[in-house]
Phi, psi and omega in degrees: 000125187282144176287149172317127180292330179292336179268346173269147182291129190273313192279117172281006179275306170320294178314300192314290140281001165283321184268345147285330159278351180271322186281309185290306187322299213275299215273329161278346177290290195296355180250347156307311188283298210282340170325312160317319190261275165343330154312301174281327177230182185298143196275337206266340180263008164266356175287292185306338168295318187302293212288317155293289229273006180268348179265343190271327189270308186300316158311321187278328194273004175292297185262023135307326200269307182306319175297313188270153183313324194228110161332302164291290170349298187295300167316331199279333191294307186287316177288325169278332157313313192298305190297332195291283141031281198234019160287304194308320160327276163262024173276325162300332172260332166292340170276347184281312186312000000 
């Protein structure tokens, strides 16, 4: 059954930024969260978790990317988690120095 035509993104810019933010967007948002997670907990059972639970978090955040209406919306949604994320991070590594 083919899909409803009222449901597709029309705009080739749009398409354009919806399948860039679920493949790049999506795959940084989820090495961001483990990164996050490597802050608080042991680095070596959250790396091995990490080897799971990062394709699995990248798939939800795929089609999440895909649902929504507006392409930049997502990206700005996705570019701000990631910083948000990865300050502690790296805020922590400018201080070892």
């Amino acid at each position: 059954m083919p899909a409803n035509k009222k449901y597709l993104t029309v705009s080739p810019w749009q398409r354009a930024l919806k399948i860039t933010a679920a493949l790049i967007g999506g795959y940084m948002v989820s090495t961001a969260f483990h990164q996050f997670l490597m802050l608080f907990l042991p680095k070596k059972e959250v790396y091995t978790t990490m080897s799971f639970s990062v394709y699995i978090m990248w798939a939800v955040l795929m089609i999440i990317a895909f649902l929504a209406k507006n392409g930049w919306k997502i990206w700005g949604w996705y570019l701000l988690v990631s910083a948000v994320l990865l300050s502690p991070f790296l805020y922590q590594l400018i201080n070892k120095q």
